[in-house]
C-alpha positions as CSV (number, residue, x, y, z in Angstrom):
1,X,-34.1,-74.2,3.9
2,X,-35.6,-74.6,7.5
3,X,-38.3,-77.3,8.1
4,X,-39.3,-78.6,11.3
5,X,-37.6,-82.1,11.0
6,X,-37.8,-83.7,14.3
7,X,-33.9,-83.6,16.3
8,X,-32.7,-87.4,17.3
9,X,-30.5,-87.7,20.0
10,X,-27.1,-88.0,19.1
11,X,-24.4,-90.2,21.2
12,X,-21.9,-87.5,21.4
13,X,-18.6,-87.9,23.4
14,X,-18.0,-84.7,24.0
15,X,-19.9,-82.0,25.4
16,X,-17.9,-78.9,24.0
17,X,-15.3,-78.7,21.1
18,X,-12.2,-76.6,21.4
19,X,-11.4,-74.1,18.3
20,X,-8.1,-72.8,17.1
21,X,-8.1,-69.8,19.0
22,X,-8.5,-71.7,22.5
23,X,-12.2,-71.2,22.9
24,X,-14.0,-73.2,23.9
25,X,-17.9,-73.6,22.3
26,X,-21.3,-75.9,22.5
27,X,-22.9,-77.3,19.4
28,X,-25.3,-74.4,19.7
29,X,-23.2,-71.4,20.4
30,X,-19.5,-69.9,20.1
31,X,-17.1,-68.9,17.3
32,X,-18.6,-70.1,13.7
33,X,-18.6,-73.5,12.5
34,X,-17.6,-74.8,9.1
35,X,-20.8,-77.0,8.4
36,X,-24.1,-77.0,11.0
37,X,-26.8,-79.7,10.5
38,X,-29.9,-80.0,12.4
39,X,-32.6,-82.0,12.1
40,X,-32.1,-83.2,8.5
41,X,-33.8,-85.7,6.8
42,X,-34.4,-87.5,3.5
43,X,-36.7,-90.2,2.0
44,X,-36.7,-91.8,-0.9
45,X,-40.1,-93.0,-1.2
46,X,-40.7,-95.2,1.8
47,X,-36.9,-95.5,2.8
48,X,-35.3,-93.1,5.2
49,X,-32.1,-92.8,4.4
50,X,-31.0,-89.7,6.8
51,X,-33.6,-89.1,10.2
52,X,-33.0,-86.4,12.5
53,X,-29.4,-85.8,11.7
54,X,-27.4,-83.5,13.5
55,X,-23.7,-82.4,12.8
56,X,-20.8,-79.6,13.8
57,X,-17.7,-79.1,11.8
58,X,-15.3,-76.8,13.3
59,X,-13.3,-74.2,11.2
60,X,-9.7,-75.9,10.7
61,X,-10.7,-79.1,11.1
62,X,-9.4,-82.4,9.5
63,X,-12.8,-84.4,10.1
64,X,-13.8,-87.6,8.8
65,X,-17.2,-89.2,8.4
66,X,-17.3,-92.6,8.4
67,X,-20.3,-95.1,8.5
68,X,-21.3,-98.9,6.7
69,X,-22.3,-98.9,3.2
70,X,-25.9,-97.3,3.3
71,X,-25.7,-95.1,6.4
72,X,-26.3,-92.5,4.6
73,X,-23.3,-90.3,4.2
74,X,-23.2,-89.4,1.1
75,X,-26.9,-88.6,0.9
76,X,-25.9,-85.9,4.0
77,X,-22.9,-84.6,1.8
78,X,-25.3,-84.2,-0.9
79,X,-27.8,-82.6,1.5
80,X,-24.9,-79.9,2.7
81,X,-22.9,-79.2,-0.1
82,X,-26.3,-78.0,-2.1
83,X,-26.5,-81.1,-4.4
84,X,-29.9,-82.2,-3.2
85,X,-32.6,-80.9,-1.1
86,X,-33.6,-82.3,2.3
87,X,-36.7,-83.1,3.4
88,X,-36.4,-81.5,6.6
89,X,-33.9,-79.7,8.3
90,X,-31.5,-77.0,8.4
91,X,-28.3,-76.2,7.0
92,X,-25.2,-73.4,7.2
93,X,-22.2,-74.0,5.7
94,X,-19.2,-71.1,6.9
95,X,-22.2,-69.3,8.4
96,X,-24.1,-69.1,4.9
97,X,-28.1,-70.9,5.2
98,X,-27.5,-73.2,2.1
99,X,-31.0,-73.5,0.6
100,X,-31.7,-69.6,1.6
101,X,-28.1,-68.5,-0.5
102,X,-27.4,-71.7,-2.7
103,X,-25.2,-69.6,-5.1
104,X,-23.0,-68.0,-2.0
105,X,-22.5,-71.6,-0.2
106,X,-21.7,-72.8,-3.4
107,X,-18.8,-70.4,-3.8
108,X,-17.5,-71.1,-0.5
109,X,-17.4,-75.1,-0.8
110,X,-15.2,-77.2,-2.9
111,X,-16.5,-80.6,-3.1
112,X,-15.3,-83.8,-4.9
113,X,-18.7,-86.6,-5.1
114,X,-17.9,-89.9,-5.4
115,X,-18.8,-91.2,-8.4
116,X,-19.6,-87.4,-9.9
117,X,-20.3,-87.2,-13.5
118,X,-17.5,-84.9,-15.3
119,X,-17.5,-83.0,-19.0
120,X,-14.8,-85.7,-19.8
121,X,-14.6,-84.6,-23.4
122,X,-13.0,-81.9,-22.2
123,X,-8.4,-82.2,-21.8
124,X,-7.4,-82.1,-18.2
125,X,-6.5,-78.7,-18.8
126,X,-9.6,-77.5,-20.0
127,X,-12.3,-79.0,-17.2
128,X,-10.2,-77.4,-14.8
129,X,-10.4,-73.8,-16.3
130,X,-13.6,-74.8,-17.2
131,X,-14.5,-75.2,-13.4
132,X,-12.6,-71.9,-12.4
133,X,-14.6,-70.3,-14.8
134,X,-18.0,-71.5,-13.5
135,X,-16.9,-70.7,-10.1
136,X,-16.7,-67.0,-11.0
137,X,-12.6,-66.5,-11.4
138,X,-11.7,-64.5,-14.9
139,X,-9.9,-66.5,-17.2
140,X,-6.3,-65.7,-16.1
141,X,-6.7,-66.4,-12.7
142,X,-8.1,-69.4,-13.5
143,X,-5.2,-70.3,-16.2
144,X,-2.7,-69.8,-13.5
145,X,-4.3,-71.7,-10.7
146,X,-4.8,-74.4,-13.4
147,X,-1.4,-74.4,-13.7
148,X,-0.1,-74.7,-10.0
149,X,-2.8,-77.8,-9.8
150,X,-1.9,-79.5,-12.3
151,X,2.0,-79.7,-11.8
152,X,0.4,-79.9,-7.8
153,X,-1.4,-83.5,-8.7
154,X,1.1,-84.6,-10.9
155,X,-1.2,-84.3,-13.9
156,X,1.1,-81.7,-16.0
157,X,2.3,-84.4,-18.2
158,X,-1.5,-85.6,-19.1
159,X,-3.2,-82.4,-19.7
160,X,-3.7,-82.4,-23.0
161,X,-5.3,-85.9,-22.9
162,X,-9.2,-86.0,-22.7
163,X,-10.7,-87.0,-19.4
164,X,-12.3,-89.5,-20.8
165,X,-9.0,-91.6,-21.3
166,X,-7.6,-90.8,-17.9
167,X,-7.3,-93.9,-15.3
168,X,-9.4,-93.7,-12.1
169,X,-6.7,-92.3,-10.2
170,X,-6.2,-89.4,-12.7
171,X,-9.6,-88.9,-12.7
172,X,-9.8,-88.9,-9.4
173,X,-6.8,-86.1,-9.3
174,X,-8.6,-84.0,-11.8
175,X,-11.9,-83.8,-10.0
176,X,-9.6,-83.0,-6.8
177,X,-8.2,-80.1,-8.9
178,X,-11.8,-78.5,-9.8
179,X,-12.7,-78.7,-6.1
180,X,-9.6,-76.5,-5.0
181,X,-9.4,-74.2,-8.1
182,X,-12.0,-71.6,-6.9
183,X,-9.8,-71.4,-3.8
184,X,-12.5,-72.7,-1.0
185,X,-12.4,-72.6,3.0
186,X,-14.0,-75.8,3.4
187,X,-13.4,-79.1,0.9
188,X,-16.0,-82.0,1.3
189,X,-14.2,-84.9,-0.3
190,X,-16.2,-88.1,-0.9
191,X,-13.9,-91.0,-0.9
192,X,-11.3,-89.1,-2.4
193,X,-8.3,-92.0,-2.3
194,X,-10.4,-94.7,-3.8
195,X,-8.4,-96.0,-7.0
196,X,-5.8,-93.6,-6.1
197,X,-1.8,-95.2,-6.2
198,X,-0.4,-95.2,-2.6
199,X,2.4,-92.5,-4.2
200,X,-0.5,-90.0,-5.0
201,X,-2.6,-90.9,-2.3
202,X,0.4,-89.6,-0.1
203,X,1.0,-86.5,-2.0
204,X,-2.9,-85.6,-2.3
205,X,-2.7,-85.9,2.2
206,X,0.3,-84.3,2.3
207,X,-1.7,-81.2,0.2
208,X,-4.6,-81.3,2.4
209,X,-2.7,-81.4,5.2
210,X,-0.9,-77.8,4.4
211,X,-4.8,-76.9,3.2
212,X,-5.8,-77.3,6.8
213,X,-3.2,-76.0,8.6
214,X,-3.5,-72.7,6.3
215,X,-7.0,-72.4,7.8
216,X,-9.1,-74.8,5.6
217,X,-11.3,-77.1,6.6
218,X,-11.8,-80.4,5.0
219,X,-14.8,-83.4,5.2
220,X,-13.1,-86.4,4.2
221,X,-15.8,-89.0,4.0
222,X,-14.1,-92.7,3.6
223,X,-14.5,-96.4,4.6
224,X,-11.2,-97.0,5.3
225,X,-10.8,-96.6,9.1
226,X,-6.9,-96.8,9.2
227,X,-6.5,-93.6,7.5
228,X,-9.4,-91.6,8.8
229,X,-7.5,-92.4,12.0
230,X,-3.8,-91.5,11.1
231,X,-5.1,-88.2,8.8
232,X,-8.2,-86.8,10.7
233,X,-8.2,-84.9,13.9
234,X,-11.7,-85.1,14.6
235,X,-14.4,-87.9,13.4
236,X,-18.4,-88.8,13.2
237,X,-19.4,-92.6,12.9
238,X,-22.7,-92.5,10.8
239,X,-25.3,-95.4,11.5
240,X,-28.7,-96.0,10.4
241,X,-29.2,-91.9,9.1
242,X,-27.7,-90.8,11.8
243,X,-24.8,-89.7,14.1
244,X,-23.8,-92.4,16.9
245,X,-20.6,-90.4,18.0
246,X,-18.9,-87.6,17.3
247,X,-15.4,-85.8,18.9
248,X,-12.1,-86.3,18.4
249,X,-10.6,-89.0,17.1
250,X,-8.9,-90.0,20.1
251,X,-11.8,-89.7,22.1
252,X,-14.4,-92.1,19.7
253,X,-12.0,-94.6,19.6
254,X,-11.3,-94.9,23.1
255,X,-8.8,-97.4,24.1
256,X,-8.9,-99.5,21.4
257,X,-8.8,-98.2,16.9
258,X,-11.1,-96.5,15.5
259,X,-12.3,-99.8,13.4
260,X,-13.2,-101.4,16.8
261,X,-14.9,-98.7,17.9
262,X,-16.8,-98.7,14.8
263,X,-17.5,-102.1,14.9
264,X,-18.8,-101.7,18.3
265,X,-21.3,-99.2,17.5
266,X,-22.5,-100.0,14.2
267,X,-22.5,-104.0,14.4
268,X,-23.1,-106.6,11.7
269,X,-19.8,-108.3,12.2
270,X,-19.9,-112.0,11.7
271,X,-17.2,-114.6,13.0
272,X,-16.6,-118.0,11.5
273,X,-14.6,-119.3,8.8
274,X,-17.4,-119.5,6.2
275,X,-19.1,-123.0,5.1
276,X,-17.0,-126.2,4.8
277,X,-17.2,-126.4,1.3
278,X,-15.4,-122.5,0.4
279,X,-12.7,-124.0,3.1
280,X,-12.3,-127.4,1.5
């Protein structure tokens, strides 16, 4: 979908991004990017909750996108992963225009919402095949990938148990499973280590780490600054609907972490010690 959404200006701190091969490219030209947003936009009746949003993902990236509750990330996800329609805007994700080829960016996205309804009557084992199967593989290729995940996500010994009765970090796992089983180049991950145990959480980076460095790409979108810093190689702070910087994670956060920087550009921090009474 192309619509003539009007193009803020975005605060970027850099003015090309280097790709694996050593070339270099503007936002506008070179080798192809994993996700390109221009423009895009969304309302929800008198509320604007993305306005002019522009965005470049490199292949082989480890980006995060971080932003305050309400800044409209997940609204954007939505937006690029073919979950919603924008307003205005445009949209290619690995080169494919989404709402022009929904099916084909479909197949080459893996994406894990936050918060994403599941068939949870269905056994571990059986939403994942299930999800292969949707995604186009035949059945055994999607029993064996089911398979590798499973023991992969620590999750072999609870496949047999509905969804339903899993814990938030299993579910969590599971949904992480039916994002990878169709094989994608690019994973957009919404808050994928919230309610996850710090042993999983650790296994599930250490995964998308070897994901990336393969030639994956992965959108991690989370509010916890200290490990967008230490797992990311690249980062966008989200504000308002729209991109306030954008680069590498070194450069966005300066000289100082990437929390102060976000504090810094997004504001709303109060001091004080609360009223005398909460103290008392």
């Amino acid at each position: 979908m192309r619509a003539t959404g009007r193009l803020n200006t975005v605060e970027s701190v850099e003015m090309s991004t280097e790709t694996g091969d050593g070339m270099a490219s503007t936002p506008d030209s070179g080798p192809a990017r994993a996700l390109r947003l221009r423009g895009l936009v969304k309302r929800f009746g008198t509320a604007t909750a993305v306005d002019g949003l522009d965005l470049d993902v490199p292949i082989g990236s480890f980006f995060g996108l971080v932003g305050p509750n309400g800044a409209g990330k997940t609204t954007t996800l939505s937006m690029a992963t073919g979950l919603l329609r924008p307003d205005a805007g445009a949209i290619e994700l690995m080169g494919v225009d989404v709402w022009s080829d929904l099916v084909e960016a479909k197949r080459r996205v893996g994406v894990l919402g936050d918060g994403s309804r599941l068939f949870d009557r269905l056994t571990g084992r059986q939403l994942v095949v299930y999800a292969g199967l949707l995604s186009g593989l035949d059945r055994p290729t999607a029993t064996e990938r089911t398979d590798d995940l499973l023991k992969l996500l620590e999750l072999d010994d609870a496949e047999g148990k509905l969804v339903v009765d899993y814990s938030a970090g299993m579910t969590k796992k599971i949904s992480l499973a039916c994002a990878m089983v169709h094989a994608p180049r690019l994973l957009v991950l919404d808050e994928p280590f919230e309610s996850v145990d710090p042993v999983s959480a650790a296994n599930i980076r250490e995964i998308l780490t070897g994901y990336v460095a393969s030639g994956g790409t992965v959108i991690v979108s989370s509010h916890v600054m200290d490990l967008v810093q230490r797992m990311c190689d690249r980062v966008a702070i989200v504000a308002r609907g729209t991109v306030v910087a954008s680069g590498t994670v070194d450069e966005v956060r300066g000289d100082g972490t990437l929390e102060d920087r976000f504090v810094e550009l997004v504001g709303g921090r109060r001091t004080g010690e609360g009223p005398a009474w909460l103290r008392t």
